[in-house]
N, C-alpha and C positions, 0 to 999 in steps of 0.2 A: 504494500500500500504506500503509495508516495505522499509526501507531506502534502501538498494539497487538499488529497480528498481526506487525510488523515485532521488537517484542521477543521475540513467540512462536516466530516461527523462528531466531532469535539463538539462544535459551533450546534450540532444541531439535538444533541444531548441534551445541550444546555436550554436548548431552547423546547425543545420537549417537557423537562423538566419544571422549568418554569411555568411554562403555560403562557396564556393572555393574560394582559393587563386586566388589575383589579381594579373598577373604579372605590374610592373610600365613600360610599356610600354611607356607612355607618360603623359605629365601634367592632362591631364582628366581624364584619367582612374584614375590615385592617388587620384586627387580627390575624385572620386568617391566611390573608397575605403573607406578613408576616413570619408565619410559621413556617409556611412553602418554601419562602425565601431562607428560612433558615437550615430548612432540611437536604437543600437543592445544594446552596454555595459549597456546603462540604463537602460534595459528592464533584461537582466543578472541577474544584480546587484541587481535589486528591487524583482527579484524571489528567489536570495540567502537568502535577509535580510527577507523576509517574512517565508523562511525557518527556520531562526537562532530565530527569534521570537516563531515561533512556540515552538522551541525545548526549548527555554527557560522556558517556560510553563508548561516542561513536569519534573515536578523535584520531588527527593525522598520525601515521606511526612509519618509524624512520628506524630500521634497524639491521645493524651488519651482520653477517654470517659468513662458516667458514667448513667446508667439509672435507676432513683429512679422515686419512687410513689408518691402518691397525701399526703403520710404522711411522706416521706422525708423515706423512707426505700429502700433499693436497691435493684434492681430485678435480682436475678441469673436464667437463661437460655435464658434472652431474645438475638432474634438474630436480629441481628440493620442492617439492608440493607441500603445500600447506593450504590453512583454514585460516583466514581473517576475521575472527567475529565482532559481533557490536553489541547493540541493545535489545537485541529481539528484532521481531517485527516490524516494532514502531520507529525504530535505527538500525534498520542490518547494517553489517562490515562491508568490506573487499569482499566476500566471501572464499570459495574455493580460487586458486590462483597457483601460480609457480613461477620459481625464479631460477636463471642456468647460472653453473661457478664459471668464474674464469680461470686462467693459467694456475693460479695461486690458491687454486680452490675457493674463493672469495663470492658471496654474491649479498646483494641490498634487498632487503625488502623496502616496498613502498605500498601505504595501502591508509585505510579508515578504518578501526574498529579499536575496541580494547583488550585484547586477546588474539596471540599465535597459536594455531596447531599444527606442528608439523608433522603432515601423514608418511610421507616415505622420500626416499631421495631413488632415484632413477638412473643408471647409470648401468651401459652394456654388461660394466666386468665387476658390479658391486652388487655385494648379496646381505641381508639382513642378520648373520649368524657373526656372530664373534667368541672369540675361544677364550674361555674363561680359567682351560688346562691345559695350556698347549703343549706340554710336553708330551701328551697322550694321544693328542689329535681330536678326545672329543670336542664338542663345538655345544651351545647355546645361542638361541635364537635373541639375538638385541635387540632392546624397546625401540623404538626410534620414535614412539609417537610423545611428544616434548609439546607441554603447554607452557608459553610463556605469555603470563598475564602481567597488568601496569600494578595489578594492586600488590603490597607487599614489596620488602628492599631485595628480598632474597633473590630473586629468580623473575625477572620485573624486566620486560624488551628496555624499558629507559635504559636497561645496567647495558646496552647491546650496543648506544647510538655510534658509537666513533669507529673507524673504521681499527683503528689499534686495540681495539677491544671485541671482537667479533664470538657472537655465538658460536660454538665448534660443536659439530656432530661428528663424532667418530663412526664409521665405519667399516666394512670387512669385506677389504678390496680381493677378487679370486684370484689365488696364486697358482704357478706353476707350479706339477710337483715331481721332484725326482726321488731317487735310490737315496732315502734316507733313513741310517739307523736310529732306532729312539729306545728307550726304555723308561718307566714312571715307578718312582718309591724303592730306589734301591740302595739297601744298608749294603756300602762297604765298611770295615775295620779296618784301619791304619793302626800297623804298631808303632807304639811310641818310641821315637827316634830312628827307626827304619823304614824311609822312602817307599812308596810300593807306586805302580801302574793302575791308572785309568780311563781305559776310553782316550789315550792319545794324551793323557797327562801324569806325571809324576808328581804325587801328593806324600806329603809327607807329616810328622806335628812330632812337636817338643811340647811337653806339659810337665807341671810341676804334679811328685806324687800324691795318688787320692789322699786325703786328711778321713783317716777311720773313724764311723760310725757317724759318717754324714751321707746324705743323699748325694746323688751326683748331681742333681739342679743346686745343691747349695754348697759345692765345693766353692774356695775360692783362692786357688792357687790361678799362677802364670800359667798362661798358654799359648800354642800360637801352630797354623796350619797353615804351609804353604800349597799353592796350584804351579809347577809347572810344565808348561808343554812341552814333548817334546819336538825340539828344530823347529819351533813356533814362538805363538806368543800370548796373552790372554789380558782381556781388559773387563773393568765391573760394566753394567749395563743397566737402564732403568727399565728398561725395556720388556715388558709383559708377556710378548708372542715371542721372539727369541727365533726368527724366524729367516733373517738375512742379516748374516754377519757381513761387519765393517771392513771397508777396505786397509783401514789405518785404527791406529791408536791402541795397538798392540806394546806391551812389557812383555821384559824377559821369565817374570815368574810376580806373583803378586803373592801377600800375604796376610794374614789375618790374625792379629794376636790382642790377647788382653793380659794386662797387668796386674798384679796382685794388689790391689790398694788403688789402682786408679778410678776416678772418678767415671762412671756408670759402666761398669765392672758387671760382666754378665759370664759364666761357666757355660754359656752358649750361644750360638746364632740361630734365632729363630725369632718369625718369618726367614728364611730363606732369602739368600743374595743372588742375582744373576750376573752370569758370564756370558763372554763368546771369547772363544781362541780357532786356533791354527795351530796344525800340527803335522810332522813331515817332510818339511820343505814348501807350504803351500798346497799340498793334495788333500791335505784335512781340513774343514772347516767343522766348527760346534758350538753349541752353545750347552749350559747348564744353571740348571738351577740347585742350591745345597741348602741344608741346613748342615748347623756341628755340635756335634754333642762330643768333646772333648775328654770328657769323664766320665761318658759312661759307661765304661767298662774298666776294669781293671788295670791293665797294661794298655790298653788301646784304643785309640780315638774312634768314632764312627763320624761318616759321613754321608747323610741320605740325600740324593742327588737323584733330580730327573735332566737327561739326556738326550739330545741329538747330533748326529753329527755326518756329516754327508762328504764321504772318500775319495769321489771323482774330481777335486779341483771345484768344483763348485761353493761359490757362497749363498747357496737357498737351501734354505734347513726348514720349507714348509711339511708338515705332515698333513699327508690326504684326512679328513678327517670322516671318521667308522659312522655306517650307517645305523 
């Protein structure tokens, strides 16, 4: 209904309401006026202000976006559908609409309403699934459907206006996949002070001995567990999917140790750190994921590490992920 015929029927409420003029013929009849008038104005008044509401609702919205992959790269052609709503009826939005990324993944909404919904993003080689275990290959299916309303500081398109500040939808761009081995949840034992092999790395740990009749989560001797490759090299990673290892920024061997007495002094690493290395000469690439339980065992460190690692010269460590 367009605001025209929406003031016409406003306009003609009211005048239904009201009725014909009362002449004041007499005390009652004014009365009676009166009363009409009294019963009618509030009924007016509460149809205007629900009108002014609405319209409020329905306001200009200027908002940046940005859509990158599962490795933090951005996707130029995807086209990001969305809902623009407003106030109802009385003030629809933009409503249904879409905007394309450019080079940088990058794209502006422009519209009316008070409220974003973004239904899906579009995009030949992008799929709705992101891997929550990548080291296994299972997959879960990602929300993607993102309301962003003006009310509230939290999550508010206003927090979105500047283009250095852009809304980011992550998504799970489809990878190629090759001959990659992986493994999930595997305890190896490192004896303490003698180096051992894993999966293309030589790990090793010095620790200070267990302190008797304590648990091994509350020992708190020195310790310390090296990674290195071998005829490679290996760097930490913030990186979640662990899925295409770096061209650079490889060390010779990295290491992990805690102090007896220093300040946030923990007898283990958990959550779990990630890697990626190179091992070989360059024909290994991997990544991993560890925790370390340095104490618990007797004589020997554990390390539960999930793994991948692909032999051919290759640096794509995606795994197909199980039906």
């Amino acid at each position: 209904m367009n605001r025209k015929k929406l003031q016409v029927v406003f306009f003609g409420i009211a005048l239904v309401a009201m009725g014909p003029p009362v002449a004041k013929t007499d005390e009652g009849s004014e009365t009676q006026a009166d009363n009409q008038r009294q019963m009618t104005e509030p009924r007016v008044s509460r149809a205007w202000r629900m009108l002014e509401l609405a319209r409020s609702r329905n306001m200009p919205i200027t908002m940046y976006g940005r859509v990158i992959d599962q490795h933090g790269k951005p996707v130029e052609g995807a086209k990001v559908h969305m809902i623009i709503a407003g106030g109802g009826e009385m003030a629809p939005g933009t409503g249904r609409t879409w905007f394309v990324t450019d080079a940088d993944g990058r794209f502006l909404i422009k519209g009316k309403g008070d409220q974003i919904q973004i239904a899906r993003v579009e995009h030949p080689n992008v799929t709705a699934y992101l891997t929550l275990h990548p080291s296994d290959g299972k997959r879960d299916e990602g929300k993607l459907l993102t309301a962003v309303s003006h009310f509230g500081e939290a999550h508010s398109w206003r927090t979105y206006d500047r283009p250095e500040r852009p809304f980011v939808l992550n998504v799970w761009r489809s990878e190629r996949f090759e001959q990659v081995e992986f493994g999930s949840g595997g305890f190896y034992p490192i004896p303490n002070g003698e180096p051992s092999e894993l999966r293309g790395l030589v790990v090793s740990c010095k620790r200070d001995p267990k302190e008797q009749g304590k648990h091994w989560r509350q020992q708190q001797g020195s310790w310390a567990i090296t990674f290195r490759p071998i005829d490679g090299g290996i760097q930490e990673t913030t990186d979640v999917y662990l899925n295409e290892a770096p061209l650079a920024g490889y060390e010779p061997e990295l290491t992990i140790f805690m102090q007896r007495g220093q300040q946030g002094y923990s007898p283990r690493i958990y959550p779990g750190r990630r890697f990626y290395y190179t091992a070989h000469g360059g024909k290994w690439h991997g990544s991993f994921e560890a925790t370390l339980d340095p104490f618990m065992y007797d004589d020997e460190c554990r390390v539960n590490a999930d793994y991948k690692y692909n032999s051919n010269g290759s640096r794509n460590l995606a795994v197909r992920p199980r039906d």
